[in-house]
PAROBA-863519 format. One record per residue (C-alpha): residue in one letter; x, y, z. Coordinates in steps of 0.1 Angstrom, whole numbers, padded with zeros to 4 digits, always signed. Layout:
! PAROBA-863519
AXYZ/...
//
This chain:
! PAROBA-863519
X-0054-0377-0390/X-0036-0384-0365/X+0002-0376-0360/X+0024-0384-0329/X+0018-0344-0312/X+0031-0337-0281/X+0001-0337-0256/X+0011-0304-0239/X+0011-0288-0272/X-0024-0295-0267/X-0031-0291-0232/X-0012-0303-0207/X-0007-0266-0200/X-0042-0259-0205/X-0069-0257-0175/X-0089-0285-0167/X-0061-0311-0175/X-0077-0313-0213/X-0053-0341-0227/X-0050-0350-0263/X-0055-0390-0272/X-0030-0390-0300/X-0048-0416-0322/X-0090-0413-0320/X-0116-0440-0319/X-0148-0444-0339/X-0171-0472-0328/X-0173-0503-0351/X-0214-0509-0355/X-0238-0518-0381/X-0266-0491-0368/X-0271-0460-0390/X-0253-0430-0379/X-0282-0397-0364/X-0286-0376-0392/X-0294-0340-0375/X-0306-0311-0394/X-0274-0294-0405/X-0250-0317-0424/X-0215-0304-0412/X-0223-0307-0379/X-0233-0348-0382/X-0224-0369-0356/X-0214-0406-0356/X-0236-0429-0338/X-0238-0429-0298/X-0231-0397-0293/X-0262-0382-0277/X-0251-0359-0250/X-0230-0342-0277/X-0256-0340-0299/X-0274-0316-0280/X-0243-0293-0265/X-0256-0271-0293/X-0289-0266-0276/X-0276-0266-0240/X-0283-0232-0234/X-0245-0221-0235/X-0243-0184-0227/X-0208-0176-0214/X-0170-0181-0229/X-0164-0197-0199/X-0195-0227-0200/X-0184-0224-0240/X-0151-0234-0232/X-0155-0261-0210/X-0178-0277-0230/X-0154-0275-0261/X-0132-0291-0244/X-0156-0323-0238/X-0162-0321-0277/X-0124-0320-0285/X-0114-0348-0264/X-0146-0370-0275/X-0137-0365-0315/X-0101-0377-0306/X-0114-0405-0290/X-0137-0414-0313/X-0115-0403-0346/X-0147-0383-0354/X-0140-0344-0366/X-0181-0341-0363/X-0174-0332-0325/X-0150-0305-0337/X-0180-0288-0359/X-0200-0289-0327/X-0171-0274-0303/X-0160-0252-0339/X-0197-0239-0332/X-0200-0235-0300/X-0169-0212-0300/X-0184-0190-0332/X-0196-0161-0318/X-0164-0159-0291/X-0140-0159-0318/X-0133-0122-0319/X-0124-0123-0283/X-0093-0150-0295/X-0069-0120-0294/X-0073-0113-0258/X-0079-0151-0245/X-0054-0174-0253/X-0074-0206-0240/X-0100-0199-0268/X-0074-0192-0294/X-0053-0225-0292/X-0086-0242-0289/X-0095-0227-0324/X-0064-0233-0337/X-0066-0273-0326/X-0096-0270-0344/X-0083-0261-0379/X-0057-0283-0375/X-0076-0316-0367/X-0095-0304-0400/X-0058-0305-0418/X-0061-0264-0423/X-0032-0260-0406/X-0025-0224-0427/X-0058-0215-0404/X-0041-0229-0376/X-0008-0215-0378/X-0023-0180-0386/X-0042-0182-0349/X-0010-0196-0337/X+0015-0167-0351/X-0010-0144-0332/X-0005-0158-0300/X+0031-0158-0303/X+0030-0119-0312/X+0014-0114-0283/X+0033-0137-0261/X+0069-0151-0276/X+0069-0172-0245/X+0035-0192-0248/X+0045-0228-0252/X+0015-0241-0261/X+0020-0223-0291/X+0051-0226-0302/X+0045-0264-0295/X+0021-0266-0315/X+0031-0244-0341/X+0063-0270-0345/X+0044-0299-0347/X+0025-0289-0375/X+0056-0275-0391/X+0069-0312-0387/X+0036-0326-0398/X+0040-0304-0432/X+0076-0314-0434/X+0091-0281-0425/X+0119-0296-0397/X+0139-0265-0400/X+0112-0241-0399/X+0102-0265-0368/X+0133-0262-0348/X+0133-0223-0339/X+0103-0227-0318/X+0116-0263-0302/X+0146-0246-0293/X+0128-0215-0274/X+0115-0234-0249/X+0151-0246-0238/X+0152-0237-0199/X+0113-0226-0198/X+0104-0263-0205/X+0115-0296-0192/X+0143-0311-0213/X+0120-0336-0224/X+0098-0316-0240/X+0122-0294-0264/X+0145-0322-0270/X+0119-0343-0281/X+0103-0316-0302/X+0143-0310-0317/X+0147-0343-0326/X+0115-0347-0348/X+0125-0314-0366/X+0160-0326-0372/X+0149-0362-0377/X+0132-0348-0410/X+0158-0328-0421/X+0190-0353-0429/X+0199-0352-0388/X+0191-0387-0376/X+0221-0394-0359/X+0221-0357-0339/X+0183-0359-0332/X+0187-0395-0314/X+0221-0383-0297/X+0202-0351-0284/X+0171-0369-0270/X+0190-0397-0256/X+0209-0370-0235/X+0179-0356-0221/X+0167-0387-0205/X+0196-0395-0185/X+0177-0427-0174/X+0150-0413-0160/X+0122-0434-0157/X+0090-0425-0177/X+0054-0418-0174/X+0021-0405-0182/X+0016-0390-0218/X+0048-0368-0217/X+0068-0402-0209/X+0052-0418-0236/X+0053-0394-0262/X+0093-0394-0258/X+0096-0428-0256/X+0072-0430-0289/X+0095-0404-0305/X+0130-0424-0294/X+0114-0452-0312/X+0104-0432-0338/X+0140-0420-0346/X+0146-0462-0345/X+0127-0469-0371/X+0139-0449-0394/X+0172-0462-0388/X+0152-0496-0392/X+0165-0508-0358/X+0132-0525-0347/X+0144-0547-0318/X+0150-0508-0299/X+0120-0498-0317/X+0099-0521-0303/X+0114-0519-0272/X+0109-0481-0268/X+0072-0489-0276/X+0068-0511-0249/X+0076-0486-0227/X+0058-0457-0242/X+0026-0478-0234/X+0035-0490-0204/X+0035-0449-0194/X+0006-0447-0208/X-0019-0474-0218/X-0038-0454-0239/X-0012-0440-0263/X-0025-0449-0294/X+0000-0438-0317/X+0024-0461-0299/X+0002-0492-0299/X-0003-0484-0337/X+0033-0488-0345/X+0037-0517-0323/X+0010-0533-0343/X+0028-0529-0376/X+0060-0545-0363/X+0045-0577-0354/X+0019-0580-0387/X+0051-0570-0403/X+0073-0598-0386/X+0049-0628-0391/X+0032-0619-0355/X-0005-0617-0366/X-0017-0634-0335/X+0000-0613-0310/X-0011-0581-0331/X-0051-0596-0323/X-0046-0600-0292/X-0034-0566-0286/X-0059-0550-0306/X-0088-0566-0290/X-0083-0538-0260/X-0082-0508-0286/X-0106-0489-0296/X-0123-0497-0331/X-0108-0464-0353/X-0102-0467-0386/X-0062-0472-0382/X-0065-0504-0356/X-0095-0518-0382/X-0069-0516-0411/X-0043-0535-0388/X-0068-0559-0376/X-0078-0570-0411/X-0041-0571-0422/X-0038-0598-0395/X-0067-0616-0398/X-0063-0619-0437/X-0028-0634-0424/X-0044-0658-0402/X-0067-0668-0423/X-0100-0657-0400/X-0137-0655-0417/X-0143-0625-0396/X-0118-0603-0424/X-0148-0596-0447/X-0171-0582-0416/X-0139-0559-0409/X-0136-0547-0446/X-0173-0542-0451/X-0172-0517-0416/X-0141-0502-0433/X-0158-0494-0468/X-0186-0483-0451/X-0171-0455-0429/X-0148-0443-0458/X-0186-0441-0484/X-0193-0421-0451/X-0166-0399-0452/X-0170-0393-0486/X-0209-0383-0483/X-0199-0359-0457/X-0170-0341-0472/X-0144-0351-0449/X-0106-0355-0460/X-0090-0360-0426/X-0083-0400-0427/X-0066-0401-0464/X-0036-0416-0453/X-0058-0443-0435/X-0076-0443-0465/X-0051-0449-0488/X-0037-0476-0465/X-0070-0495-0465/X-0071-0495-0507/X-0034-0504-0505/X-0039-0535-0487/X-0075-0545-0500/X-0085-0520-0528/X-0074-0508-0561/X-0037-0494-0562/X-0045-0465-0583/X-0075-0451-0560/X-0044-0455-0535/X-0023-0436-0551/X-0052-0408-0556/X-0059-0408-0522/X-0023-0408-0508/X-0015-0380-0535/X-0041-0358-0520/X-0029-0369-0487/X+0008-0356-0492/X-0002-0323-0502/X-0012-0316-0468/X+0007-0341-0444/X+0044-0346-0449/X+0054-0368-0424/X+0071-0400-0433/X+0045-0420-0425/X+0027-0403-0454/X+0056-0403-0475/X+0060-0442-0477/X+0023-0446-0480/X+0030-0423-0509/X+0058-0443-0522/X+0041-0478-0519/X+0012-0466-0535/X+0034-0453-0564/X+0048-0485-0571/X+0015-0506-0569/X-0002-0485-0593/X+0034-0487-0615/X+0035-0453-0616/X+0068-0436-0606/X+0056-0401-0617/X+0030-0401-0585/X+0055-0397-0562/X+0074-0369-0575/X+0062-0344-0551/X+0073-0370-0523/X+0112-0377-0538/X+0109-0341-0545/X+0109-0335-0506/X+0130-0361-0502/X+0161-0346-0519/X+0156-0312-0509/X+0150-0325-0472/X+0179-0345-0472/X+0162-0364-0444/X+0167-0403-0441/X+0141-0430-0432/X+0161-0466-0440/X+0127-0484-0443/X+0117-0465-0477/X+0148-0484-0495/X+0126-0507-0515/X+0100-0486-0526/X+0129-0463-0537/X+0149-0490-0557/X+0116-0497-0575/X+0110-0460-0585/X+0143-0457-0598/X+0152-0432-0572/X+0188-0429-0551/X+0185-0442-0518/
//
């Protein structure tokens, strides 16, 4: 589930440096995942120092906390929301203190949104702000997930209160993905281009607005500055995932399978890279692409045995590429209803016009009208549904 979030939305501000991995990791094995007692709180294969946090002897918010935190970061890395139910349990019987400690209430709230219930988030988060109108964490988070649902104008108020409290880096980046998504391409690159004034970039914050300039290029479908502004997003930080994701996609996309292996052999195995990695070895022609699609089946039965809708816009990918187009299009549908981005959208779309049905993505033109917003790359999916550009 895993959108481009600004990391101090999620913690760069926080104590104990608790950063947020932007894409998560799940390792690629054969073995049998542990199967504890209770169900929801299952964890994924070597994981056994997390598997008994619950047991730890925890006593204290602050101990609580701390250990969360572990949890948190360890289900991003992994792409695993079973950490989440352990840090989601550890934090239980503290949750009525959330209203006078706002570490434990955006922890909570990070919670329901890596589960995709980001009402449950947002509620936590409007309570913060009540409290404090000034807390950036919040209202950084609070946009993102507005973005993530596809509400750029609700999204900008809170990006623009933290003009002159945060670095212009932070709210201009924030801006431009709300006004990216609401039919203001050309301001939102003009407005984050100002902010950088050259500067040179680095660490997760560098990357982040790098990832979001080349964001704004794609969907103006330059890919040459695309590309280019993902080069430098990683080489800020080496482990933004999202990034490497989308630099992935431009070279399966532009005949550059082997390049796209190479890369990926340094990533971790989450579902997203898998996807990628078969899409490229199916275009070279490797053996290996049946092991990869058998791991990919596997963890998606998983998924299913376990209740967990969090990777349906990975899982529509995967049955878009070497499924069935209408379990796509099921999966993608259920998808939209919760994530908006774009990225969902033309997964939406795609899958629309593989199962030949232009009625399953009416709730995606839908948005796309009312949005106004403009993404260049959906022009052939949209000429194939019938649908203006």
């Amino acid at each position: 589930m895993a959108f481009r979030l600004c990391p101090r939305s999620l913690g760069l501000l926080l104590p104990r440096g608790f950063s947020v991995a932007a894409l998560l990791v799940a390792s690629i094995t054969t073995a049998a995942p542990y199967r504890p007692t209770d169900p929801a709180l299952e964890l994924a294969h070597n994981l056994p120092p997390y598997r008994a946090s619950l047991g730890s002897g925890i006593e204290n918010l602050p101990a609580a906390l701390a250990q969360a935190h572990l949890l948190i970061n360890e289900g991003r890395r992994r792409a695993d929301i079973r950490p989440f139910a352990y840090a989601d349990r550890l934090l239980a019987k503290y949750a009525i203190q959330q209203s006078s400690n706002t570490e434990l209430a955006l922890l909570l709230a990070d919670i329901h949104q890596y589960r995709h219930d980001f009402d449950g988030a947002v509620a936590i988060l409007d309570g913060i702000i009540a409290r404090d109108p000034r807390q950036s964490n919040a209202r950084l988070m609070r946009a993102q997930i507005r973005i993530v649902q596809g509400r750029g104008r609700d999204a900008i108020s809170d990006c623009m209160t933290l003009v002159g409290r945060e670095s212009a880096w932070i709210w201009s980046a924030c801006a431009a993905q709300a006004l990216a998504i609401s039919g203001r391409l050309p301001e939102a690159q003009r407005i984050l281009e100002a902010s950088l004034h050259g500067d040179p970039l680095s660490g997760p914050g560098g990357s982040w607005v790098a990832g979001v300039m080349a964001e704004l290029a794609l969907q103006n479908d330059d890919r040459a500055t695309a590309e280019t502004w993902l080069r430098r997003a990683i080489a800020a930080d080496p482990d933004d995932h999202v990034a490497a994701i989308d630099l992935i996609d431009l070279w399966n996309d532009s005949g550059r399978a082997a390049q796209a292996i190479e890369f990926i052999q340094n990533r971790p195995a989450s579902d997203a890279f898998l996807i990628r990695k078969a899409v490229a070895l199916r275009e070279l022609g490797d053996p290996t692409l049946k092991t990869v699609v058998a791991e990919l089946t596997r963890r998606f039965t998983e998924a299913d045995q376990l209740g967990d809708r969090t990777h349906l816009r990975e899982r529509a990918a995967f049955e878009l590429q070497f499924g069935e187009p209408r379990a796509a299009l099921a999966h993608a549908q259920e998808n939209y209803r919760t994530q908006r981005e774009l990225v969902d959208l033309r997964v939406l779309l795609q899958a629309a016009v593989a199962a030949g049905s232009p009625d399953g993505a009416r709730d995606g033109l839908a948005w796309l009208h009312e949005s106004h917003s403009l993404d260049k790359r959906l022009a052939p999916e949209l000429a194939k549904l019938g649908a203006p550009p």
